[in-house]
N, C-alpha and C positions, 0 to 999 in steps of 0.2 A: 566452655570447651572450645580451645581453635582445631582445627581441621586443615590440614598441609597437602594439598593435591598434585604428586608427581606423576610426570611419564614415565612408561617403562618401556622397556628397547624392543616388548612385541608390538607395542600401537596401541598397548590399551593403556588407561589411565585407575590410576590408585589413590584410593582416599581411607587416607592415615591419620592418627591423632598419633600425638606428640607421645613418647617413648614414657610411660607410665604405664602403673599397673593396670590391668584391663584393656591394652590396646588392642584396636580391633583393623583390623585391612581389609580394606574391598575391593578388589578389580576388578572395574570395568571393562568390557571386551570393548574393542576398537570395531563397531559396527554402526553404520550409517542406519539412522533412526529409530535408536532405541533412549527411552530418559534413566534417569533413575528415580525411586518412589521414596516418596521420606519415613515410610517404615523402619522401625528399627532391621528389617532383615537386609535390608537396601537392595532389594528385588530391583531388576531392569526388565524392561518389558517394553514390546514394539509398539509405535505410536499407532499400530491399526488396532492394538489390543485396548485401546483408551475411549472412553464412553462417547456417545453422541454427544456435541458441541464444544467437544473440544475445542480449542488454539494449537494448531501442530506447526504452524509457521507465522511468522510476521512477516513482511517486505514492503519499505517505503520510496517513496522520491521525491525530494523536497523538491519545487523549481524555484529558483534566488532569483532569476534575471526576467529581465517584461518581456511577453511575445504582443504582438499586434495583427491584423490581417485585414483588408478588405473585401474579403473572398466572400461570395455570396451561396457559396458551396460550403458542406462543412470541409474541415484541413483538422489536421493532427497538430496540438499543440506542444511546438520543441518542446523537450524536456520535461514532459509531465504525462510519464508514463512508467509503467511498472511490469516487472515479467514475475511470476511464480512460476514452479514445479509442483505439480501437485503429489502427495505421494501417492494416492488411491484415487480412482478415478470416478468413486462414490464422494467423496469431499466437494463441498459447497465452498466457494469463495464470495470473504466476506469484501466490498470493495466499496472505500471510504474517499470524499473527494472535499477537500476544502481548497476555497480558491479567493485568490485577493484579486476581482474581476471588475468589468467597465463595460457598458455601452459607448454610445457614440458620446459628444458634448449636447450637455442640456436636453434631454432626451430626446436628439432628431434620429437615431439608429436605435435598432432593438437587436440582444447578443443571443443567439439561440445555443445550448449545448449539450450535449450528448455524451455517454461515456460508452466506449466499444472496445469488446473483445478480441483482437487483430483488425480486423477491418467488419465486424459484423455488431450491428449496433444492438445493444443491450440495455440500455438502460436514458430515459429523457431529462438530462440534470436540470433543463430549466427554460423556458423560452420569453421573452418580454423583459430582458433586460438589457434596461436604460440606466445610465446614466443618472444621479441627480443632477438638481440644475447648477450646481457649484463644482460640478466635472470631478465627482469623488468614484473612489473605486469603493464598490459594495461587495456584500459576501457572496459568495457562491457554493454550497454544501450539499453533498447528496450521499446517498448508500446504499447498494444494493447488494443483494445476497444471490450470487449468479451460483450454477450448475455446468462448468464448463465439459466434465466428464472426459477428464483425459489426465494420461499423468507427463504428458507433453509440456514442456515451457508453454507459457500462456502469456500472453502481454495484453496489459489493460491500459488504456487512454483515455485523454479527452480528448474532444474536440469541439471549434466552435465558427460561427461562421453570423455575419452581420446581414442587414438589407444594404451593401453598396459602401456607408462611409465606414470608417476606422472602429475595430473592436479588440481588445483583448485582454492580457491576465497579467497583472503586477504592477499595472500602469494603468493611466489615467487618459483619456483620447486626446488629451490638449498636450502634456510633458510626458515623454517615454520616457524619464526616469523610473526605478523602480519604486513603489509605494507601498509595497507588502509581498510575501511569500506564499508560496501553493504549495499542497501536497496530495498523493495519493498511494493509498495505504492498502494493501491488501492481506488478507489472513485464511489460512487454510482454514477451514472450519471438519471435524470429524464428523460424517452421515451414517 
């Protein structure tokens, strides 16, 4: 069976099978956050009506390019950071962090990092990382399931910060070339 999904001039969307005996139409209303259910009745229903642990959103941010820093404070690393909306302000945010990351060379710097919810720190992704002695960039991975309770834009980050020499993410402490890609992913969770 195909299925031909057209717009109609009120905003909502229609799913039609092809002009054969038994064709059936469905319009959907054009309303912000509702799905539709794969029952034959094709019930639409609001994502607050959907069971605990749901997935009601995804949103990611790949970073392609290296950042670096000396800073012995933690700093917000360009580019690797993510905002949601949540729609209910009972909803868990699920928040995923993989990172193509580097201490100093040969392990004389240690990279401490943190992921924070606008500027309020929630979560410790890792602290004691070094460098191997071949100046390679190592993993860097963490997840946390935060409770931010708001249906406010929320933005989530990393951040990281050295003892004094060179540390950071995509690169390597000896060649700021870039060596690998970061991301961080976050997903509304239903509470």
């Amino acid at each position: 069976m195909s299925i031909v999904l057209q717009g109609s001039t009120s905003g909502s969307v229609t799913l039609q099978e092809p002009a054969v005996a038994g064709t059936t139409v469905l319009t959907l209303p054009a309303v912000s956050g509702t799905i539709l259910t794969t029952g034959s009745s094709g019930q639409v229903i609001p994502k607050a009506a959907l069971p605990t642990g749901s997935v009601l959103q995804v949103v990611q941010t790949v970073k392609t390019d290296a950042f670096s820093t000396t800073s012995t404070s933690m700093v917000d690393v360009t580019g690797l950071s993510v905002t949601i909306t949540p729609t209910s302000a009972t909803s868990k945010i699920l928040v995923q962090l993989t990172c193509c990351s580097m201490g100093g060379r040969t392990n004389v710097v240690t990279m401490y990092t943190q992921i924070v919810r606008g500027s309020t720190f929630i979560y410790d992704a890792g602290n004691g990382w070094g460098a191997p002695a071949n100046d390679q960039p190592t993993g860097l991975v963490g997840t946390y399931l935060d409770s931010p309770a708001t249906t406010s834009a929320t933005t989530y980050k990393l951040q990281i910060r050295g003892d004094g020499a060179i540390v950071g993410i995509n690169r390597t402490a000896s060649e700021a070339g870039v060596k690998g890609y970061s991301s961080i992913t976050v997903m509304e969770i239903a509470a």
